[in-house]
C-alpha positions, 0 to 999 in steps of 0.5 A, a space after each residue: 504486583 501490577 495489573 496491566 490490562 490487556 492489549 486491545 484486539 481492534 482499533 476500537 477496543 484501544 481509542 475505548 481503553 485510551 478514553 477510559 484512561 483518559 476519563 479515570 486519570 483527568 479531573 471529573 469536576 474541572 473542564 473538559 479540554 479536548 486538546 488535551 483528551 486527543 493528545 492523550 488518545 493519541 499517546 495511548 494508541 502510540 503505546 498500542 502501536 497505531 498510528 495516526 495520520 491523515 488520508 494523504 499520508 495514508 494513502 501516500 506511496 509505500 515505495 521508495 524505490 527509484 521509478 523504472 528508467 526509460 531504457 527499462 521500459 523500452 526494452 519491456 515494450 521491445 520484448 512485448 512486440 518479439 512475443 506478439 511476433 512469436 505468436 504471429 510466427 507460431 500460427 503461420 507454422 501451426 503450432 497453436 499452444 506455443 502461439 497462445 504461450 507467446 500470447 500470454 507472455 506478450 499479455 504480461 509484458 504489455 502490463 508490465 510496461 504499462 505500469 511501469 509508464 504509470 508509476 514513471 508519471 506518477 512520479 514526476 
């Protein structure tokens, strides 16, 4: 019967696992390769299920979904305006709840179009 040790619950406790591995499985009288320690490292985390990459690959877009069209975004900026004029609309008449509700929604389409402006830039 094997003895597998157990998963490591943070990433410290697995580089700590991989360098104990690495300390028990490399010759302790031959020199120490650093190359050699970091690939080995590197595997066991792999095994552990992290993964190792740099800043720029971490901090990269996640989506790989196509940028918005400019017909989309118009047509949210266009809907944006109908709700401000909606409110305008329903304060001339007194209706004061339905003019915050067309407020609100202008707010959130306003937002939407101007993210979507900043992810078609960004993915130029």
């Amino acid at each position: 019967m094997s003895h597998h040790s157990p998963q490591p619950v943070t990433p410290q406790d697995a580089i700590a696992a991989a360098l104990d591995n690495y300390w028990i499985t490399s010759d302790p009288g031959g020199p120490f390769h650093t190359t050699q320690a970091a690939e080995h490292i590197e595997a066991s985390l792999t095994g552990y299920g992290y993964a190792v990459t740099t800043l720029a690959a971490a901090a990269a877009r996640r989506c790989t979904c196509p940028p918005p069209s400019r017909g989309s975004i118009a047509f949210t900026a266009l809907l944006a305006l109908v709700c401000l004029l909606a409110c305008l609309a329903c304060l001339l008449n007194g209706e004061p709840g339905w003019a915050v509700s067309a407020l609100i929604g202008a707010g959130a389409l306003a937002h939407e179009t101007a993210t979507n402006l900043r992810t078609r830039r960004n993915t130029r």
